[in-house]
C-alpha positions as CSV (number, residue, x, y, z in Angstrom):
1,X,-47.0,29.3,-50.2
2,X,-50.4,28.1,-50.9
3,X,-51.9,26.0,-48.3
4,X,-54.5,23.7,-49.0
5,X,-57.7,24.1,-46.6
6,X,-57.6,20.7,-44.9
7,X,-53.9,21.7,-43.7
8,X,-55.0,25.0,-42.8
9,X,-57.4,23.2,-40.4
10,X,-54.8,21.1,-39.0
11,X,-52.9,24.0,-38.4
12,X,-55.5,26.3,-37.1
13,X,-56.6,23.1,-34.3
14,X,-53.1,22.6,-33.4
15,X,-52.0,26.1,-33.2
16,X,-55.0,26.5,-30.5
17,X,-54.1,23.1,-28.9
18,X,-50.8,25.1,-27.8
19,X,-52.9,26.7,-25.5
20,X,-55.3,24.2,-23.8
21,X,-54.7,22.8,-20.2
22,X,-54.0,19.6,-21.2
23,X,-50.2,18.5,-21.4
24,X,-50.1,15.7,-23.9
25,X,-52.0,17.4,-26.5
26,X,-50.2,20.7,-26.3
27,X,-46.2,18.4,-26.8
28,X,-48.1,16.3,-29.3
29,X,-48.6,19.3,-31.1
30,X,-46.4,20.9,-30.9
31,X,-44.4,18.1,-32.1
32,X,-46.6,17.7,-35.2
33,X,-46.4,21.7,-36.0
34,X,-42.6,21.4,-35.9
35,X,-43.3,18.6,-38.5
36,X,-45.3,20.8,-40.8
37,X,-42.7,23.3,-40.8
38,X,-43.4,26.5,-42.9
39,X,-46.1,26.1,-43.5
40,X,-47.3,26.4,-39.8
41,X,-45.3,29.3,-39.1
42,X,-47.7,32.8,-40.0
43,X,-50.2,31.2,-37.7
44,X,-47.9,30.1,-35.3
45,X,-46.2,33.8,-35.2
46,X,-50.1,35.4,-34.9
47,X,-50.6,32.9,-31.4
48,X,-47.0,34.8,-30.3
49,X,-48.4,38.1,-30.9
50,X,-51.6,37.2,-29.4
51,X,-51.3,35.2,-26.5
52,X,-49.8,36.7,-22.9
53,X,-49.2,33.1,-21.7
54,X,-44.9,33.0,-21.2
55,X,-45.4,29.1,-21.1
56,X,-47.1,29.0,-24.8
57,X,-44.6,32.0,-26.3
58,X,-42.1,29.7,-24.7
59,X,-43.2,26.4,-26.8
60,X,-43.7,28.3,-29.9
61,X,-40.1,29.7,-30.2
62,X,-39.2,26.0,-29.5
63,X,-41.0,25.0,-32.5
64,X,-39.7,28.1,-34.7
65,X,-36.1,26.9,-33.8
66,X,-35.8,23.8,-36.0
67,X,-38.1,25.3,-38.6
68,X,-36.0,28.2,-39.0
69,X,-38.1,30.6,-41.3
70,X,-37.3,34.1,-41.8
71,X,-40.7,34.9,-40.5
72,X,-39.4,33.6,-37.1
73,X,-37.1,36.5,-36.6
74,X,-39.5,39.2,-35.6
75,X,-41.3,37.3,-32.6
76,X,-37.3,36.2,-31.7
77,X,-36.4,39.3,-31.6
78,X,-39.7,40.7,-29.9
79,X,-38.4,38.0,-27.2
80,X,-35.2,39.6,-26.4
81,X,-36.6,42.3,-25.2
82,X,-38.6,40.1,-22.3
83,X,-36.3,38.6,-19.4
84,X,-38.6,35.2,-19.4
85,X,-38.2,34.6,-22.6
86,X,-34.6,36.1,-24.0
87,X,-32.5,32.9,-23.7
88,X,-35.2,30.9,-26.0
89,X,-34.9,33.5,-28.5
90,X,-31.4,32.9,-28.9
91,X,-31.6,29.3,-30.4
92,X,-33.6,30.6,-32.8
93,X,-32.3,33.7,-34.3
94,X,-28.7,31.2,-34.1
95,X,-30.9,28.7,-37.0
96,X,-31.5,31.6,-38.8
97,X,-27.6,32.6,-39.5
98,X,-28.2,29.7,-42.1
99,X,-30.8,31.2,-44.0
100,X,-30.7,31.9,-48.0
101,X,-32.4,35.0,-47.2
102,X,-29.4,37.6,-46.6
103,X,-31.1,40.2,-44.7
104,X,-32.6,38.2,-42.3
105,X,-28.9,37.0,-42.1
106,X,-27.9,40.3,-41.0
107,X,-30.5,41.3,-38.7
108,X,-30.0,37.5,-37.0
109,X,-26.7,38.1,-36.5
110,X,-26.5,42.5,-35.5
111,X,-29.6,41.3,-32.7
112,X,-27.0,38.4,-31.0
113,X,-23.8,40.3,-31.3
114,X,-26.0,43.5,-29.6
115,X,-27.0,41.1,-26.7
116,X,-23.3,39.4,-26.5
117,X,-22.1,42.9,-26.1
118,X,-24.5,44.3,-23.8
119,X,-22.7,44.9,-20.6
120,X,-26.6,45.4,-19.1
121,X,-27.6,41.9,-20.0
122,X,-28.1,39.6,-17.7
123,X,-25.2,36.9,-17.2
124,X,-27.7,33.9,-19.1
125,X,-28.5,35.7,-21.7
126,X,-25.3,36.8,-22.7
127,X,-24.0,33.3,-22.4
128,X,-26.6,32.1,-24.4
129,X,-26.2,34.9,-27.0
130,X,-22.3,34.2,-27.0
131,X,-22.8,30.6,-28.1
132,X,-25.4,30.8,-30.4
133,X,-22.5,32.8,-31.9
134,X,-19.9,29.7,-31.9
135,X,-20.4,28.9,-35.5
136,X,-20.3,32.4,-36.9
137,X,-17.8,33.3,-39.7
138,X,-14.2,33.6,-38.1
139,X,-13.7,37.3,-38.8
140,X,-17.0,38.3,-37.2
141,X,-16.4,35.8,-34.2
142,X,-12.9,38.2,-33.5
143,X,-14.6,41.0,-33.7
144,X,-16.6,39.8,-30.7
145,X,-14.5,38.4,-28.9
146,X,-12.5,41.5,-28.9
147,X,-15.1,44.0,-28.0
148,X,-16.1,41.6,-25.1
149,X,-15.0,42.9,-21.3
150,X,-11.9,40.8,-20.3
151,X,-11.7,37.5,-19.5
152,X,-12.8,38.1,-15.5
153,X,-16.3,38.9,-16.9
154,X,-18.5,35.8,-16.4
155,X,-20.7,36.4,-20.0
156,X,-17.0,35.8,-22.0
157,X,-16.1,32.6,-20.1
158,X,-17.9,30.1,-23.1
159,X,-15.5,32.5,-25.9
160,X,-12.5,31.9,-23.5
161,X,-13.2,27.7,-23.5
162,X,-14.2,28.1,-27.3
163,X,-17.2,28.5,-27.0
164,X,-17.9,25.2,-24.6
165,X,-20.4,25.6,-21.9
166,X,-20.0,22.1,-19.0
167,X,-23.8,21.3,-20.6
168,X,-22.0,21.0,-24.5
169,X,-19.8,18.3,-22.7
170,X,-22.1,16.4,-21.0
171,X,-24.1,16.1,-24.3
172,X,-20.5,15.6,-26.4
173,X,-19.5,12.8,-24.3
174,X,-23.4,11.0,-23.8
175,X,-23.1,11.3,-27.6
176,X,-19.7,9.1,-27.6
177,X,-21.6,6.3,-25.5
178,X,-20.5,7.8,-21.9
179,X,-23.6,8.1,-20.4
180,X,-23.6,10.6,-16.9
181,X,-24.1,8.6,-13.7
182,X,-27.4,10.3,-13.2
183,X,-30.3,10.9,-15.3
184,X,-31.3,14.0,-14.5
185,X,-28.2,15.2,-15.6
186,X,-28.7,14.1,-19.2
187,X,-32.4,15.0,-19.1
188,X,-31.2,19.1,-18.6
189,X,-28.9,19.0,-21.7
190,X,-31.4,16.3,-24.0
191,X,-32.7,19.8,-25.9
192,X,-28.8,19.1,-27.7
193,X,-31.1,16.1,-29.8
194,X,-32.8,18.9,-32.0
195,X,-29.6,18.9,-33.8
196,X,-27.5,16.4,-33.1
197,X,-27.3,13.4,-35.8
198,X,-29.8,11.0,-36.5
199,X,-27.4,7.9,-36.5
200,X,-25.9,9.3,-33.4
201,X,-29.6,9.6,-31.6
202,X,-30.1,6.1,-32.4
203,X,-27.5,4.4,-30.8
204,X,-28.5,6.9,-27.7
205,X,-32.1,5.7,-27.8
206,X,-30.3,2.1,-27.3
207,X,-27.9,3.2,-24.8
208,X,-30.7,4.3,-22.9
209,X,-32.9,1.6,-22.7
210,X,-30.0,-1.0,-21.8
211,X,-29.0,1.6,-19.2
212,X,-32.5,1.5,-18.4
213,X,-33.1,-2.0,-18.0
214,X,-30.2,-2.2,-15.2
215,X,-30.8,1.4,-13.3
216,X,-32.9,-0.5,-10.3
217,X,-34.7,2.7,-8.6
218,X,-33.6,5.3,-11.7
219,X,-35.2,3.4,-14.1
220,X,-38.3,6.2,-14.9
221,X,-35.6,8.6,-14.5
222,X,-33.9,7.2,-17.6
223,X,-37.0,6.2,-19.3
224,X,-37.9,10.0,-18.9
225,X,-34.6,10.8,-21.0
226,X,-35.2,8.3,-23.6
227,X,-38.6,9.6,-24.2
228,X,-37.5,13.3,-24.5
229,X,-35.5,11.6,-27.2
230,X,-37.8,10.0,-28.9
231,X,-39.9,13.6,-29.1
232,X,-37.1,15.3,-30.6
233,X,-36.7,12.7,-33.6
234,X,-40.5,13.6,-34.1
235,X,-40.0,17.0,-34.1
236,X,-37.6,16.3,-36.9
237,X,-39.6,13.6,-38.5
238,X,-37.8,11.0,-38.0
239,X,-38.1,7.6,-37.8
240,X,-34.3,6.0,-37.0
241,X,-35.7,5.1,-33.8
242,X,-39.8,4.0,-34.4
243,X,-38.4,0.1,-33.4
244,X,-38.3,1.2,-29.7
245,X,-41.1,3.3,-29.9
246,X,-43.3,0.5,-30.6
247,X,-42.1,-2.1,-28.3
248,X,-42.1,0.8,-25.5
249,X,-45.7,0.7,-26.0
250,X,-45.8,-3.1,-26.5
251,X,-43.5,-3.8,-23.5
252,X,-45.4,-1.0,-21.6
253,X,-46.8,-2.2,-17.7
254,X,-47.0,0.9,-16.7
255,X,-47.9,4.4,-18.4
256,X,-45.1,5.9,-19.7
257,X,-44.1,9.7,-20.2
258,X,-46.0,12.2,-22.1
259,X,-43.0,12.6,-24.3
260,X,-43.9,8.6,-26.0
261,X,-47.3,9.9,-26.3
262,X,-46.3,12.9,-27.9
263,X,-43.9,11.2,-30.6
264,X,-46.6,8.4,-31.6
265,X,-49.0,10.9,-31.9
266,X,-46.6,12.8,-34.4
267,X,-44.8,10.1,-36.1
268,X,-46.7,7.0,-35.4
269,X,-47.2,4.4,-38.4
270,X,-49.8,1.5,-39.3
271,X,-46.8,-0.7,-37.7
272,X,-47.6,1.4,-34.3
273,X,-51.4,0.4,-33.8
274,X,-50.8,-3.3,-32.5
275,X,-48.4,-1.8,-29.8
276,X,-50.9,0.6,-28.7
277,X,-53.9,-1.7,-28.2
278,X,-51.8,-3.9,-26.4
279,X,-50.6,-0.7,-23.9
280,X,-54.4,-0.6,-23.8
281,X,-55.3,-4.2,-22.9
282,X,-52.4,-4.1,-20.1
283,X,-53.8,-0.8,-19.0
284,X,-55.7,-0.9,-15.6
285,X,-59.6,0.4,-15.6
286,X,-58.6,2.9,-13.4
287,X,-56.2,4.3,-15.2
288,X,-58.6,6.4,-17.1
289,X,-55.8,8.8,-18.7
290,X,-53.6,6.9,-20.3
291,X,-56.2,4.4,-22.0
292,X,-57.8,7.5,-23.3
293,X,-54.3,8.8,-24.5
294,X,-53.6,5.5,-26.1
295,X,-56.5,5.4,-27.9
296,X,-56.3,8.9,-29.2
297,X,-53.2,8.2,-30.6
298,X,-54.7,4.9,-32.3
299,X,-56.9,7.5,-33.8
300,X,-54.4,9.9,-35.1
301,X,-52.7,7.7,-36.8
302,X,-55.6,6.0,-38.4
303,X,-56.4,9.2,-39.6
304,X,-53.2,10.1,-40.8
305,X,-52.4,6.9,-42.6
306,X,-56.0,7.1,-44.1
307,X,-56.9,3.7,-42.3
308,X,-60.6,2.0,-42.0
309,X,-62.2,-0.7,-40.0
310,X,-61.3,-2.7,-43.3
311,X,-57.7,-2.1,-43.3
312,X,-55.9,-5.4,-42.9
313,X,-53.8,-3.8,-39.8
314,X,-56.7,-2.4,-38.2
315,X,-58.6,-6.4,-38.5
316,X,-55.4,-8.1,-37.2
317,X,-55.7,-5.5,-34.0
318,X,-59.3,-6.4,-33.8
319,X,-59.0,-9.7,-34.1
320,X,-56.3,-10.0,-31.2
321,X,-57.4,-7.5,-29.3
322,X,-61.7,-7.2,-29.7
323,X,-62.4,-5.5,-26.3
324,X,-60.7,-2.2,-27.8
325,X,-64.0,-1.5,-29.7
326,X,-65.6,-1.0,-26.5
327,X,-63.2,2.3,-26.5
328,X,-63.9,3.2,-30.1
329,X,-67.3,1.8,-31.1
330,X,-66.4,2.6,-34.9
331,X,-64.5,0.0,-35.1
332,X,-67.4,-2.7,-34.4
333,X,-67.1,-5.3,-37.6
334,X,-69.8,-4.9,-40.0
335,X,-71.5,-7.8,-39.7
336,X,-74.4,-8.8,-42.3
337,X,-78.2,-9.2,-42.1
338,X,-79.3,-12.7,-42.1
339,X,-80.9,-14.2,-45.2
């Protein structure tokens, strides 16, 4: 695959955002990288061969997950081999059971039935292992079972429930509109969004915020969830839910989770910029951060969408909202010379 050299650049800067100290720009992107797909993944396998950091191998496999290249299987399957990282591998080498490519089929499937098996694994992984392996072909899924130690043994309890862990039914039942009493609860099984439907994540998104709205003291708790939603419908690109991103930021009093900022950033429209100067005008002076965060958004988005000071969006904001050229000073109206 060719890549043209203003997306290799893209790449290249967010590829070494993944490692910077600051939190918002390493999940914006690695949302955005998880957008690009393919064609972020040679670079992205180089920063797992390179980097010692468990925290960035971590998000990496994250993004290689949904992206499911065959090029993914080698640092997956380097992974295994490292207790901090094992169970994250596991996700991955599961999206690659899919693939056209039939090898990397094989060698997918022969590295999760070896950890399934593996009577020195630890418990985790070989849960982990076990249910990537839930949608494997019936004949190959007895074999397993089979050659698993009996039922007593803790890493064959999800085959002896089919395959159901108690995090699969949390997620199964939020996903029928029975949201847990907690939100906590929901926010450990929310990674279940990377794949669930779009249509069902939408009416979650809603679910949330009316939950939301009534929780009282739980309400960032809940707000926390919803945004963690919001970032995995940016990792997939999607857009079924951009309506409450924007009135989030509209709405917002307060700042609100790196996970909003992380989806804007990544998915974030022309329609978006109005709701982020107004975030901006409600922001407090003090609060530094996330006026700085709001307006780099504004600006990734402008630059995305190819937007100018003369764009008609970009004059409504300033008309409405003037003071936000004292943040970016670009945006000052051209104004012309007396006669």
């Amino acid at each position: 695959m060719v890549i043209k050299a203003s997306s290799a650049a893209e790449i290249r800067q967010l590829v070494d955002a993944l490692t910077g100290a600051d939190e918002v720009r390493r999940e914006a992107a690695a949302a955005r990288l998880t957008v690009i797909g393919s064609r972020a993944v040679e670079r992205l396998v180089a920063a797992f061969d390179r980097t010692t950091d468990r925290d960035v191998k971590l998000t990496i496999l994250r993004i290689l997950e949904p992206i499911a290249d065959p090029r993914g299987l080698a640092p997956a399957r380097q992974a295994l081999h490292d207790t901090d990282l094992a169970i994250a591998a596991t996700p991955v080498l599961r999206a690659l059971l899919d693939t056209s490519d039939a090898g990397v089929r094989g060698e997918a499937l022969e590295a999760l039935v070896t950890v399934a098996l593996d009577e020195r694994a630890e418990r985790p992984l070989r849960r982990a292992a076990v249910d990537a392996l839930r949608d494997m072909p019936a004949d190959v899924r007895a074999r397993v079972e089979a050659s698993l130690p009996s039922a007593s043994s803790a890493a064959s309890e999800p085959l002896e429930t089919g395959g159901k862990t108690e995090d699969d039914g949390v997620w199964a039942r939020t996903i029928e509109g029975h949201l847990p009493p907690r939100p906590d609860v929901l926010l450990q099984v929310v990674g279940h969004a990377r794949s669930a439907p779009l249509a069902s994540l939408q009416k979650l998104v809603d679910a949330l915020r009316a939950r939301e709205s009534a929780a009282g003291p739980d309400a960032p708790g809940w707000c926390a969830v919803r945004g963690s939603v919001h970032q995995a419908l940016a990792q997939r690109g999607s857009r079924v839910a951009l309506y409450d991103l924007r009135e989030s930021f509209a709405e917002a009093s307060a700042p609100l989770p790196v996970s909003f900022l992380a989806a804007v950033n990544t998915l974030g429209d022309a329609s978006c910029l109005e709701p982020l100067a107004a975030a901006w005008s409600h922001a407090a002076p003090t609060e530094e951060w996330w006026r700085g965060q709001l307006i780099a958004a504004f600006r990734a988005i402008m630059a995305r969408e190819k937007l100018t000071k003369r764009s008609a969006v970009v004059k409504k904001v300033l008309a409405r909202w003037p003071d936000v050229t004292t943040a970016m000073p670009e945006l000052v109206p051209l104004t012309r010379p007396r006669p």
